[in-house]
C-alpha positions in Angstrom: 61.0 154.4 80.4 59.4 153.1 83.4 60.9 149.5 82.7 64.4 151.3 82.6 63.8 152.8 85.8 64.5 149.9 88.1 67.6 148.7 86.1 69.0 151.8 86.3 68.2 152.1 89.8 69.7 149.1 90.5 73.0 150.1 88.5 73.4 153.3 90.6 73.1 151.5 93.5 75.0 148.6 92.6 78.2 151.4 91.5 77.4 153.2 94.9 78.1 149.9 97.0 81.1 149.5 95.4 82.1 152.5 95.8 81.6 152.9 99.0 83.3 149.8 99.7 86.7 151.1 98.0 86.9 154.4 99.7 85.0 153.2 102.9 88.0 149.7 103.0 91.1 151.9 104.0 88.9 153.7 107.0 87.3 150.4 108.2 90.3 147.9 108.0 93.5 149.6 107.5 95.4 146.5 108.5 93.7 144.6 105.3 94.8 147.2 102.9 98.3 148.1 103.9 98.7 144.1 103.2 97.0 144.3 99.8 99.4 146.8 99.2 102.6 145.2 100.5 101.2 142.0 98.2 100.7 144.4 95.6 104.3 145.8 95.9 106.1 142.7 96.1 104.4 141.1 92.6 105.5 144.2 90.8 108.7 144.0 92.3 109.1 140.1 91.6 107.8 140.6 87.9 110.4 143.4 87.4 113.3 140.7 88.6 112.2 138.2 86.4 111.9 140.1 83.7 115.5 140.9 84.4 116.4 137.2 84.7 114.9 136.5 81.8 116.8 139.4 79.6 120.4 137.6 81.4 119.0 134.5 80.3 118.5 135.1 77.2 122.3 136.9 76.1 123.9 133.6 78.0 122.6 131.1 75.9 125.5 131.1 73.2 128.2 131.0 76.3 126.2 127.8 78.2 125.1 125.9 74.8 128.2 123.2 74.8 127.5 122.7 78.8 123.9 122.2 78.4 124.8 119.9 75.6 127.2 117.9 78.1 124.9 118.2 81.1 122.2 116.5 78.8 124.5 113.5 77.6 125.4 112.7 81.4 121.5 112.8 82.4 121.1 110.5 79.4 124.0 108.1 80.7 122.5 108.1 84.1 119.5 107.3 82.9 120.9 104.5 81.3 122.9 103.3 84.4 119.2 103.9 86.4 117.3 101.3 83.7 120.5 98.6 83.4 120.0 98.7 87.8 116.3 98.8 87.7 116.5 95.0 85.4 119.1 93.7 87.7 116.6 94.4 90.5 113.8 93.2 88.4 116.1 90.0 87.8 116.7 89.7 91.4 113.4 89.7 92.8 112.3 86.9 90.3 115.4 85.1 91.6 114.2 85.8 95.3 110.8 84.7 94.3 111.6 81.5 93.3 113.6 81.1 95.9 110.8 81.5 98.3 108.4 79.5 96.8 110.7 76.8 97.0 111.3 77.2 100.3 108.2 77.3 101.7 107.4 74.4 99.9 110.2 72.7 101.4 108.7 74.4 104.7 105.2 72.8 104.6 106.4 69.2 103.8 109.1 69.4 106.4 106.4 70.4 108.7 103.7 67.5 108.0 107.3 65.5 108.0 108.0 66.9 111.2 104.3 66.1 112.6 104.8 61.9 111.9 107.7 62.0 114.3 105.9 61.5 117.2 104.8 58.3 115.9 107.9 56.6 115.6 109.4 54.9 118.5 112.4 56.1 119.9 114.5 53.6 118.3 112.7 54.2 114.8 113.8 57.5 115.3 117.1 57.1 116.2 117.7 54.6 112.9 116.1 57.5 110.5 117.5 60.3 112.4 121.2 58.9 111.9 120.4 58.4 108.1 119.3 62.1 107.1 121.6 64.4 106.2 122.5 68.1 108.7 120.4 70.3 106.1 117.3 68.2 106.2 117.9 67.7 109.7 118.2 71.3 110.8 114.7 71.5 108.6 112.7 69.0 110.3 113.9 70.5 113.6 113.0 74.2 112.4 109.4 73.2 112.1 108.8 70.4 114.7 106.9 71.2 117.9 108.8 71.1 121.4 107.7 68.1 122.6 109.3 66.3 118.8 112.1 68.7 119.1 113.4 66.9 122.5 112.8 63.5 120.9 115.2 64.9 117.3 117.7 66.0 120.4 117.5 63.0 122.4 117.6 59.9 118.8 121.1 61.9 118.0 124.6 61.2 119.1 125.7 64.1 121.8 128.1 65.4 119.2 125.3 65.7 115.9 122.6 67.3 118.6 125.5 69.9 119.6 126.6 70.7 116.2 122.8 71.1 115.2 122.3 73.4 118.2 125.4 75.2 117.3 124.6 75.8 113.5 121.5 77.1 114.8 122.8 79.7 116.9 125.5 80.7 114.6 122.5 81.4 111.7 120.4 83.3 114.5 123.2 85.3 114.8 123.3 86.4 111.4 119.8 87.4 110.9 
């Protein structure tokens, strides 16, 4: 019995703490247990509506069968319409890609293109300048430095360097 004696000590104690605490909580902090209380309320009150949801629910099926039914075909179509746009993006951004690498390989050689200018003479430049086409032109003028951007102005006739300038403007405008 005296091995019993401290577990039971410790139980009484133990039931006496909790005790305490329970009828001691609503003296110390009132403010705590009227909340618990207004929680408390408002679960029982919520469960009691949803339990009344789920009884109106239940007796609607039968009426709201053939909509469910049709509500479930149009997600399905939409779904559809979602995947078919989804692969035309998919389709378009491969498209895009492409079209990006091929420009910016087109970028880089117009660039080192762009960079040999300065070692033509003026009348070299003039004789190649009147030979490219606008598109090539506009290129090698995109990605030339200032200085060889005065020179591509200055090989051209007045009327190519102000149409250049002009489609320039007009695509800056755009963007």
């Amino acid at each position: 019995m005296s091995k019993l004696a401290p577990v039971a000590l410790l139980l009484v104690g133990l039931s006496a703490g909790f005790a305490g605490v329970y009828f001691g909580m609503p003296k110390i902090r009132p403010a705590y247990v009227e909340g618990l209380h207004v929680k408390f309320d408002s679960l029982r009150a919520l469960a009691d509506t949803s339990v009344i949801a789920v009884d109106s629910v239940a007796t609607d099926t039968t009426l709201d069968e053939t909509a469910m039914l049709d509500s479930l075909s149009e997600l399905r179509a939409q779904i559809a319409r979602l995947e078919q746009q989804s692969a035309e993006i998919a389709a378009s951004r491969e498209r895009l890609s492409g079209t990006l690498d091929s420009l910016a390989t087109t970028g880089g050689e117009a660039a080192e293109i762009a960079a040999t200018l300065s070692i033509l003479e003026d009348d070299e430049l003039a004789e190649v300048v009147n030979k490219l086409d606008d598109r090539v032109l506009r290129s090698l003028y995109v990605t030339a430095s200032r200085k060889n951007k005065a020179r591509l102005l200055k090989a051209m006739p007045p009327e190519r360097a102000g149409k250049l300038i002009r489609s320039l403007f007009d695509a800056g405008s755009r963007s």
